[in-house]
C-alpha positions as CSV (number, residue, x, y, z in Angstrom):
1,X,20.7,46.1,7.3
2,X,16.7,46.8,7.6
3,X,16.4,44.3,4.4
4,X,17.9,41.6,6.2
5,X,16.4,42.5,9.8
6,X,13.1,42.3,7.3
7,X,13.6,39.3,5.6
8,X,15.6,36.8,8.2
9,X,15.3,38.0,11.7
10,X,12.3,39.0,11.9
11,X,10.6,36.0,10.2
12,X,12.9,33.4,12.5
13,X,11.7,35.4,15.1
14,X,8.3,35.3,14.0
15,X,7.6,31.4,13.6
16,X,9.3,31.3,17.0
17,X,6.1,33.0,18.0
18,X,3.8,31.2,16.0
19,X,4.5,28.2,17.3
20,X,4.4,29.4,20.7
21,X,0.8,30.5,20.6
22,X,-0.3,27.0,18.9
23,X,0.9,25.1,21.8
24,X,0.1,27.0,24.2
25,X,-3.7,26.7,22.7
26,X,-6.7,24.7,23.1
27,X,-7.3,23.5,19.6
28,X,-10.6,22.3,17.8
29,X,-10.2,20.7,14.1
30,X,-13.3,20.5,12.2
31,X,-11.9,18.3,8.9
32,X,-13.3,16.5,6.2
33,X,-12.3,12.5,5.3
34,X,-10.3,12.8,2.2
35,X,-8.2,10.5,0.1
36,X,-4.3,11.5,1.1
37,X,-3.0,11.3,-2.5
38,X,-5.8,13.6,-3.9
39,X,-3.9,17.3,-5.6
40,X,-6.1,20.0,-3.9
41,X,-6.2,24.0,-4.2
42,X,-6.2,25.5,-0.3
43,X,-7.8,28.5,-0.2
44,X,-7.8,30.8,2.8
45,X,-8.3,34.8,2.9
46,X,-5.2,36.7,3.4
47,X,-6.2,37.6,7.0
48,X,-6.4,34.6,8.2
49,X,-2.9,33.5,6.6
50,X,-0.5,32.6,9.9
51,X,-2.0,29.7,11.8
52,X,-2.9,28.2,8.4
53,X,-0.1,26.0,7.8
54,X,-1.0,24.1,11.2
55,X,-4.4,23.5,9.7
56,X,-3.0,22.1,6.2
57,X,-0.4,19.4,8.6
58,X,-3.2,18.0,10.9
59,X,-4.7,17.4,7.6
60,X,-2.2,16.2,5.5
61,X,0.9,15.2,7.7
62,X,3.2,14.4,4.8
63,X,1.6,16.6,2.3
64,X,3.3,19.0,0.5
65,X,1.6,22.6,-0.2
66,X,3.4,25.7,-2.0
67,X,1.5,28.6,-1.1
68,X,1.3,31.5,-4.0
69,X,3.3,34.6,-2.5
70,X,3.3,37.9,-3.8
71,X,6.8,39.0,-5.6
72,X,6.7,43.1,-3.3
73,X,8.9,43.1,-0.6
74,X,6.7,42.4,2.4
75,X,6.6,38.6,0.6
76,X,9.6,37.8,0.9
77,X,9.3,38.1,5.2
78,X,6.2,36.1,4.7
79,X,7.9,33.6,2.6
80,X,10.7,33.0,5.2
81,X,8.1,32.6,7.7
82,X,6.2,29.6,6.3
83,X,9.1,27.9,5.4
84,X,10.1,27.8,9.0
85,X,6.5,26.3,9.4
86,X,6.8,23.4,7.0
87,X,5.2,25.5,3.6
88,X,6.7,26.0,0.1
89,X,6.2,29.0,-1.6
90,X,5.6,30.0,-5.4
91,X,6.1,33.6,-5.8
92,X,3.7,35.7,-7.8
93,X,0.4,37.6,-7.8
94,X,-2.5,38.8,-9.7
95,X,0.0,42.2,-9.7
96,X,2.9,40.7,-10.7
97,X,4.8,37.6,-11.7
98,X,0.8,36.5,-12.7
99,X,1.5,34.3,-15.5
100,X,4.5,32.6,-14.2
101,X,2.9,31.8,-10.9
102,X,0.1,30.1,-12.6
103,X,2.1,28.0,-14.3
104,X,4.3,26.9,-11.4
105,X,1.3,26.1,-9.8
106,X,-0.4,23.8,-12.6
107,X,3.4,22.2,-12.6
108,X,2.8,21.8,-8.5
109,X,-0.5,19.8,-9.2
110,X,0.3,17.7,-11.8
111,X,3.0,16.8,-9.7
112,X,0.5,15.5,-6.8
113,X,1.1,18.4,-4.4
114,X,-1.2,20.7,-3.2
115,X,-1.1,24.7,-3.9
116,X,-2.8,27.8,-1.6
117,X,-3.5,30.7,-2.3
118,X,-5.2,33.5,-0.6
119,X,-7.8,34.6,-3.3
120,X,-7.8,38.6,-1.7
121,X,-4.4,38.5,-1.6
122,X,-1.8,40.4,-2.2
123,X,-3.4,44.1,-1.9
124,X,-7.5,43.3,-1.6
125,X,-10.2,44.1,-1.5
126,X,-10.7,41.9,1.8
127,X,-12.8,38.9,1.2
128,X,-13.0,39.4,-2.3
129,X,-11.9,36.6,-4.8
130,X,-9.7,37.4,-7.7
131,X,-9.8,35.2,-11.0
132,X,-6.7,33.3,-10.4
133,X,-7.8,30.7,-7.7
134,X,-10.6,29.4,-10.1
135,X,-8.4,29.5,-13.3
136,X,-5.7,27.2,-11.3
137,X,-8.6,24.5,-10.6
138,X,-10.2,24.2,-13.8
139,X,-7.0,24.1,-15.4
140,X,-6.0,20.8,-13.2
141,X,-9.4,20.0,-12.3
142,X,-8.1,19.6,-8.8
143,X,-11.0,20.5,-6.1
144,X,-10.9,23.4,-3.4
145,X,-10.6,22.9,0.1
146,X,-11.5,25.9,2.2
147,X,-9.5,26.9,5.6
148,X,-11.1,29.1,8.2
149,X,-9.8,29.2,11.3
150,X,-11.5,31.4,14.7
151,X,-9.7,32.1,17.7
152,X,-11.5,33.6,20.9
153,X,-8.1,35.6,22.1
154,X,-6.3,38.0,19.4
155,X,-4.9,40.9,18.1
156,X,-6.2,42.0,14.9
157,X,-4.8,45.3,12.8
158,X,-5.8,48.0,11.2
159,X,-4.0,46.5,7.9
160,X,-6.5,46.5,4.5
161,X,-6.8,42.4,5.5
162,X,-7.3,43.3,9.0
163,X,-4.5,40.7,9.6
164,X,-5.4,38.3,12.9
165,X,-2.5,37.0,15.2
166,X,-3.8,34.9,17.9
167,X,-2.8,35.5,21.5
168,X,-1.0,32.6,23.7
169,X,-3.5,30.8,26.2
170,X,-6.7,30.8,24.0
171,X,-8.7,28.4,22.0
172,X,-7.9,27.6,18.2
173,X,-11.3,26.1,16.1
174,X,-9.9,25.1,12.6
175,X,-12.0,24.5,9.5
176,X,-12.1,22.8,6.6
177,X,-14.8,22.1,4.6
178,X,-16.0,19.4,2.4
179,X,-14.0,19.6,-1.4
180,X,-15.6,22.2,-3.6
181,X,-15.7,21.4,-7.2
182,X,-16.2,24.0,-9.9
183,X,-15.2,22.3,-13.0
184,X,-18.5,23.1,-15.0
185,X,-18.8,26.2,-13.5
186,X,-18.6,29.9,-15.3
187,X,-15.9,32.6,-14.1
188,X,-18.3,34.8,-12.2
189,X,-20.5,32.1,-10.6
190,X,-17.4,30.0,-9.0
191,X,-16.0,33.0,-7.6
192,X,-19.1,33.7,-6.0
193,X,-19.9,30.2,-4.3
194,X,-16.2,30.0,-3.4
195,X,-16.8,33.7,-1.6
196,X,-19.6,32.5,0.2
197,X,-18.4,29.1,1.1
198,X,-15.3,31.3,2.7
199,X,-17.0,33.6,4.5
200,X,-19.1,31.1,6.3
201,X,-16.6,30.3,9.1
202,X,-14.2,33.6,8.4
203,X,-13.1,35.7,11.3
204,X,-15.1,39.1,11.1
């Protein structure tokens, strides 16, 4: 009974919310031009996860985006959730289900759809970057959007992510920035630029 109150009502429940507190918003998009029909990697920190599927449709209306999800329990809620709000999932994590994941993903690419993934995800560090983001771009050579987004009314928790959920009634500033390429770039040094490039706009 608590797996199923876990993993179907409370995500229906959930987007329910979600949605609520997006319409009920003022909401500012800061977006790059780009070419529809382009195969990007999202990347967003795990934090800042929930509001982020509303940023990836005012981009892309009829894109398609499977986020990586991580394989332990509290996943599959989040799975369920995005899937009410429009986003595939690919389950897997630097932990667990590593190597499959990164191949689904490649497969996702190659396919012309896009792929996110929350580079501290699933268990931190917060705001740190972990190897798989920059291993799934060179191996497609597919570019790297960033999504940030700030809102000036929420509740944030004492999780290791310090997870935000936006309150109703507030203002919503979405970010994207420009694509980041890091094709002839080492390991080490794209995880640091794509660190810094997310923590320009991240919520603190």
């Amino acid at each position: 009974m608590k797996i199923f109150l876990i993993t179907r009502v409370v995500p229906f429940f959930l987007q329910l919310f979600v949605k609520f507190i997006y319409f009920t918003s003022k909401k500012v998009f800061h977006h790059p031009k780009i070419d529809e029909n382009e195969s990007f990697v999202v990347a967003f920190w795990h934090g800042e996860l929930l509001m982020q599927p509303f940023n990836y449709r005012k981009l892309k209306l009829n894109g398609k985006v499977s986020a990586l999800i991580s394989q332990h329990k509290d996943g599959e809620a989040i799975t369920r959730t995005v899937e009410y709000l429009g986003i595939h999932s690919i389950r897997g994590s630097s932990s667990k289900g590593g190597a499959k994941a990164l191949i689904s993903a490649i497969k996702e690419i190659k396919a012309k759809n896009d792929v996110a993934i929350t580079p501290d995800g699933p268990r931190g560090p917060r705001h740190s970057v972990a190897d798989g983001i920059v291993a799934i771009s060179k191996k497609t050579n597919a570019r790297i959007l960033i999504f940030n987004y700030k809102a000036t009314k929420y509740w944030q928790f004492n999780s290791w992510d310090k997870f935000v959920l936006p309150k109703p009634f507030g203002t919503l500033e979405f970010f994207i920035q420009e694509p980041l390429d890091i094709s002839n770039m080492e390991m080490e040094e794209a995880k640091k630029l794509i660190k810094e490039k997310m923590l320009e706009n991240a919520m603190q």
